[in-house]
C-alpha positions in Angstrom: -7.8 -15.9 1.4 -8.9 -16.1 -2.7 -8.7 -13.1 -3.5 -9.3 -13.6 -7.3 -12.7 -15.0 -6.1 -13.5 -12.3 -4.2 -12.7 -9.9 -7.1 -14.7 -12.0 -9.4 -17.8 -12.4 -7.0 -17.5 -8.9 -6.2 -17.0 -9.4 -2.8 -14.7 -6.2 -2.1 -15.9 -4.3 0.5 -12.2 -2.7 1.3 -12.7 -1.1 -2.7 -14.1 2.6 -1.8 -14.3 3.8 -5.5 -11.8 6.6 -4.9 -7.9 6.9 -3.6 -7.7 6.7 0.0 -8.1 10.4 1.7 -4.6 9.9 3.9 -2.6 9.4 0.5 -4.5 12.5 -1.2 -3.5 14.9 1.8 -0.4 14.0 1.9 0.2 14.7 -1.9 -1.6 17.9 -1.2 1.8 18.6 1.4 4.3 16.7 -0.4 5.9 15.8 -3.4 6.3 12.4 -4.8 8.7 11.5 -7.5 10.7 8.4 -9.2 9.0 4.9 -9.5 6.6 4.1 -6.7 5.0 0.7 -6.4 1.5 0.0 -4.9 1.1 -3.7 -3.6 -2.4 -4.9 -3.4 -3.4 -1.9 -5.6 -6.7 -3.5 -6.3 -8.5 -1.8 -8.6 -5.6 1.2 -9.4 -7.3 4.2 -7.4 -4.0 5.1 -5.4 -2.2 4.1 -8.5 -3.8 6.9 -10.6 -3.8 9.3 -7.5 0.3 9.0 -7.7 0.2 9.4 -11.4 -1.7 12.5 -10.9 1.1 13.5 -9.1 3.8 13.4 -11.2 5.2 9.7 -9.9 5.5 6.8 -12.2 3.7 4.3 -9.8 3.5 0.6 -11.0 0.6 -1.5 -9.4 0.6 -5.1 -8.3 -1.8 -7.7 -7.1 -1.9 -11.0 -7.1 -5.6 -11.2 -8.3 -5.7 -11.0 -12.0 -9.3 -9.7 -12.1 -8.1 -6.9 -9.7 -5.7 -5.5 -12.5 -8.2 -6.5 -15.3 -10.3 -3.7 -13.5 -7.3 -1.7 -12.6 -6.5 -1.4 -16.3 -10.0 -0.7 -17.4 -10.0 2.9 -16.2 -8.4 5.7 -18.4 -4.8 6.4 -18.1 -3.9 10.2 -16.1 -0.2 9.4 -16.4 2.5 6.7 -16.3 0.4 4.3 -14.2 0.9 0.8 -15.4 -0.5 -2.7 -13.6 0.5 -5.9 -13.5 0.0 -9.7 -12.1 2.5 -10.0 -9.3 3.2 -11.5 -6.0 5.3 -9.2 -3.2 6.1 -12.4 -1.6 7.7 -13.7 -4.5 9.0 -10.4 -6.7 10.0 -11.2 -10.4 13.4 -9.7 -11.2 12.6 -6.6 -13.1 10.9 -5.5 -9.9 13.4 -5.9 -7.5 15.3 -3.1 -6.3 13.5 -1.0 -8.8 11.6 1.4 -6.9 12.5 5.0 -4.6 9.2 4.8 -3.0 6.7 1.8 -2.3 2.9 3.2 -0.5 1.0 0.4 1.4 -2.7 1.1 2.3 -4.4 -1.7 3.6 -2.6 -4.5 1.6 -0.4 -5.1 5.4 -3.7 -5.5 7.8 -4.9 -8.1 5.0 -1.8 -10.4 5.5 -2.0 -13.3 8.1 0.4 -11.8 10.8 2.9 -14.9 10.8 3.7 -14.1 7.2 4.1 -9.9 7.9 7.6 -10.4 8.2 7.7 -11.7 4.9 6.1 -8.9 3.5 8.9 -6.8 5.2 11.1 -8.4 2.8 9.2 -7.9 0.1 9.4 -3.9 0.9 12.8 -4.1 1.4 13.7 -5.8 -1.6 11.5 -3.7 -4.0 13.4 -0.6 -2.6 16.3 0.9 -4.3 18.9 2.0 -1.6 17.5 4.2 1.4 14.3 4.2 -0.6 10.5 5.3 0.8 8.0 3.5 2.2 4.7 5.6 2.6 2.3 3.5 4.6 -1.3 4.1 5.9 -1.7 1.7 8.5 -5.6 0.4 9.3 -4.6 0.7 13.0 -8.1 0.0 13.9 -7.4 0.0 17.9 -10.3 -1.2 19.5 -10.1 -4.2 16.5 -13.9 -3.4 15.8 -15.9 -5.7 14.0 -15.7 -3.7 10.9 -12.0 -3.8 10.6 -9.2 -5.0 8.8 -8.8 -8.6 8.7 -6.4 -9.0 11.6 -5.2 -6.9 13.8 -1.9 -3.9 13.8 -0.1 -2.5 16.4 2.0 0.2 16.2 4.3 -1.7 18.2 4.4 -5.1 15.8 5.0 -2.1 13.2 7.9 -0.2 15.2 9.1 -4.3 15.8 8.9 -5.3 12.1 10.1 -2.5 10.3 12.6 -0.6 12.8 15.5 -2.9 11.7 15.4 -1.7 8.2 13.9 1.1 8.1 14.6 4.7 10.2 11.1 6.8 11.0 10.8 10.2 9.4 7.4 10.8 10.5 4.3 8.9 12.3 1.1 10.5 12.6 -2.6 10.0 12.7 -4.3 11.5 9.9 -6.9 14.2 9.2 -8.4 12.2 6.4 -10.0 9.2 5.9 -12.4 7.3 4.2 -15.8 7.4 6.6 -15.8 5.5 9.5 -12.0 5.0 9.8 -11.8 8.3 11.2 -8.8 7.7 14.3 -8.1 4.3 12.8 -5.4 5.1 10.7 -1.6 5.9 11.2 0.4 7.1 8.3 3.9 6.3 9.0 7.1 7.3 6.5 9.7 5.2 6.8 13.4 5.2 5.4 15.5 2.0 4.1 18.4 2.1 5.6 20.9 0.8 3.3 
């Protein structure tokens, strides 16, 4: 998918104009510290939402007008954006982070190359680092969706081999009409 065009054209109907509601209630419950990087951070809301909270969160996508637009809103903390691929980290990125949150950058990835993005997470991740996903679960695969399809079980498959569960749940919170749709999971590295 060209993302960069879709940026440009403004054809980004996943962009809600706030942080996403799972991510905000569980800050509300839990406290997030250390560097925390946000693949596919689009336009920075759930970048700022973590800087809010004290974190030191570092946004990435690989569509330059996504971070142009990123960067274009006020700083609230130590935010910061920047041009980068998770499939293909640059060095100062690598093992540089205790916590990485996913929202809706995974159910945008063709699933022969989700594995790939496991790798990414896992090499972003400092030693028995955080991953704090919200998963577009999206069961009945409606037509409004993400673009492919997630299982919890292709999740439990992917990640269980690098990563021990500390808690799965469906939250109470979400942007409208992904109400049930949704699974935050928070996962351990193991090593």
């Amino acid at each position: 998918m060209d993302w960069e065009t879709r940026y440009q054209t403004g054809d980004t109907p996943w962009e809600k104009g706030s942080a996403a509601p799972p991510l905000l209630e569980w800050l509300a419950r839990n406290e997030i510290r250390g560097r925390v990087l946000v693949p596919g951070c689009g336009s920075g809301h759930d970048v700022r939402a973590l800087a809010r909270a004290g974190a030191d969160p570092v946004g990435i996508d690989i569509a330059p007008s996504a971070i142009q637009r990123a960067d274009s809103h006020p700083r609230v903390g130590k935010e910061r954006y920047e041009v980068a691929d998770l499939f293909a980290l640059p060095g100062h990125l690598i093992s540089a982070f205790d916590w990485i949150f996913e929202h809706t950058c995974f159910c945008a990835i063709d699933p022969e190359r989700r594995s790939s993005y496991v790798a990414g997470v896992v090499a972003a991740l400092k030693s028995h680092g955080r991953l704090l996903a919200v998963f577009y679960i999206d069961p009945d695969h409606a037509e409004d969706g993400p673009p492919f399809r997630v299982t919890p079980e292709e999740i439990e498959r992917l990640f269980s081999g690098h990563f021990e569960t500390i808690t799965t749940y469906v939250p109470g919170s979400a942007y409208s009409g992904r109400e049930g749709r949704e699974l935050v999971c928070v996962l351990r590295r193991r090593n």
